[in-house]
Every structure is written in structure tokens, then in C-alpha cells.
N, C-alpha and C positions, 0 to 999 in steps of 0.2 A: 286404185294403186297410185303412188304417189312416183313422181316422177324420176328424184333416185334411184328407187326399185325397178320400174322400165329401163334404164338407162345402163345401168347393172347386168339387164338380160338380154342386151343386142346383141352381144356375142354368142347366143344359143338359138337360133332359128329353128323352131318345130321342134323343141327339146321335149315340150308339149305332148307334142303328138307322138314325137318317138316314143315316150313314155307310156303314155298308151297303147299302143300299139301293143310293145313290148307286155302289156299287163293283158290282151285281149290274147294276145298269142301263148304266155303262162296258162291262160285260163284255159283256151282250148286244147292245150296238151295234158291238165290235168282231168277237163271233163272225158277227155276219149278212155282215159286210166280208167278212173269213174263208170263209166256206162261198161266197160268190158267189163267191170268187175259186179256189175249191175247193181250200182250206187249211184244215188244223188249225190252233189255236195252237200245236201244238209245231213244224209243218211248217215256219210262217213263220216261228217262230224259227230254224231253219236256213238257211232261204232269205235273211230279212233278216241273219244273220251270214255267211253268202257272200257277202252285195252288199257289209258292211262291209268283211269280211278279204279275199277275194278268193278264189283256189283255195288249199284247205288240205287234211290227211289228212284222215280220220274221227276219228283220234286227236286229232288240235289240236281238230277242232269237238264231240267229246264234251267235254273238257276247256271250253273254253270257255262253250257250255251247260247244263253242269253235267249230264248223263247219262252215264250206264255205255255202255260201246262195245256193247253188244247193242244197246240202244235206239238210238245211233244209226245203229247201221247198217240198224233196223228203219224209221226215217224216211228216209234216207238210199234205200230200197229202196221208200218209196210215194212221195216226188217224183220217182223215176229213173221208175216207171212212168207218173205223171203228164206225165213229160217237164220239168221243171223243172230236172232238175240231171243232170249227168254225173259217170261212175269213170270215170277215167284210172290205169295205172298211174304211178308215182311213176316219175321220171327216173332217180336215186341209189339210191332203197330200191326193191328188189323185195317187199321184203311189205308195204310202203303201197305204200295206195290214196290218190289226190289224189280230191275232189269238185268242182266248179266248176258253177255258174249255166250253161243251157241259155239260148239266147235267149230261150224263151218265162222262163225263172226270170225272167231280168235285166227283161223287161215286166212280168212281175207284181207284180216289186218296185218298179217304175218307179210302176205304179198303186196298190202300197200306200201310197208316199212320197206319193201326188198324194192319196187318199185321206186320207191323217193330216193334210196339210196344210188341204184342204180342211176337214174336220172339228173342225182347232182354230179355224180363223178362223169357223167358224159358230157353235162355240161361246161364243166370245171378243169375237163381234162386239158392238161397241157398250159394252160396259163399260170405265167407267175404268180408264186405265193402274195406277191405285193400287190398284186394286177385284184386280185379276187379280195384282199383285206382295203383296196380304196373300193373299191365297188360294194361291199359291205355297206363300208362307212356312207358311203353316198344312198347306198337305197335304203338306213336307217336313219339318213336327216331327211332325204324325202316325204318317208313314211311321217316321220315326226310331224314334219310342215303341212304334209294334207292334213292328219288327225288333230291339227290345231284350225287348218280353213275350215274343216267338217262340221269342228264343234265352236264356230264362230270366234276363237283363240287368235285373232291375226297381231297380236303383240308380239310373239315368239320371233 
């Protein structure tokens, strides 16, 4: 780091770490969501991109999640036994496989949406409209900046 940039950030002590924090303490209010609803985070990211896309291969929802088709067919094979989601064969392609939401899926994700909904207005409750449109903007230039140190981008 060049010494501008240090000099620039004396006025935020442990802004660092509160940031973290702050991201470890999201994480554990979403996992506890998660395990009552008896989802991983990887689970319900399948689940909630079913309810998005609809019925798709295994191929489309690996692609889209970004995992290798082992992996998803390894998730794809604990929501099937959970009862969450269904294999169909594919209409046109005999070697896909279609996935689709089981009723009990489409309820759980019925209760995640009613859950996040829930959750932002509790969080959000009460502070100004200003208050929550800079806090926005601050954790979308955040994000920005980690997703360029991530991917070794530090020109930005």
C-alpha cells in the first residue's frame, strides 16, 4: 500500500475489523435461517435459483451457480432426499436430467422470501430513508473494492 492510501485511512481505526465482524454476524443470522429450515447455503442456493429459473438441467444450474457438475449433482442428490426438489428426465435430451422445486421446495422458499423480507424491515426499521440509501452506497463501493483485491484488480 502506498503511503497516500495509509494516510487517507487514519481516520477509520478497525473499520477492518468492524467490517468483519459485521459480515461474520450476517452470516450467522443467515445460517441459523438455513439449518431451521434444514438447508445449507449451498442447498438454498439451488433451491432459491429453481424458484428463480424454474425447471432447468443440472447442467444450466451448475453453470449458473458456478459449481462443477459433480457438485451439483452432489446437492441436487441431498435436496432430492430432503424432498425439496425432483429429476425428471428431460423431454428432447435423453441424457439430461431436468430438476424442479417439489412442493415442500416451492414452501421453503416461500418462507425464505417471507424470512428476508421480514429480516430487512427489522433491520431497516426506523432509520432514515437517507441513513439506509448512504449505507447502500457504501457497502456497494465496498463490495466493489474487495471484488477488484479478490481478483488482483487494485487499480480501481
Amino acid at each position: 500500500m502506498n503511503g497516500d492510501l495509509l494516510a487517507s485511512c487514519e481516520g477509520f481505526p478497525g473499520a477492518l475489523e468492524r467490517l468483519f465482524a459485521f459480515a461474520m454476524t450476517v452470516d450467522q443470522y443467515m445460517q441459523a435461517g438455513l439449518v431451521a429450515r434444514g438447508l445449507t447455503r449451498a442447498r438454498a442456493t439451488v433451491v432459491w435459483q429453481l424458484h428463480r429459473q424454474g425447471q432447468v438441467t443440472q447442467q444450466q444450474l451448475a453453470r449458473t451457480i458456478g459449481v462443477t457438475a459433480r457438485n451439483v449433482t452432489a446437492l441436487v442428490d441431498g435436496l432430492q432426499a430432503s424432498g425439496f426438489v425432483q429429476r425428471d428426465p428431460h423431454p428432447q435430451d435423453r441424457r439430461a436430467i431436468l430438476v424442479r422445486l417439489t412442493d415442500a421446495g416451492a414452501a421453503v422458499t416461500r418462507q425464505l422470501a417471507a424470512d428476508y423480507a421480514a429480516g430487512s424491515a427489522q433491520l431497516f426499521a426506523g432509520m432514515p430513508a437517507e441513513q439506509v440509501r448512504q449505507f447502500l452506497a457504501t457497502v456497494e463501493s465496498l463490495t466493489a473494492r474487495l471484488a477488484s483485491a479478490a481478483t488482483g484488480d487494485r487499480g480501481r
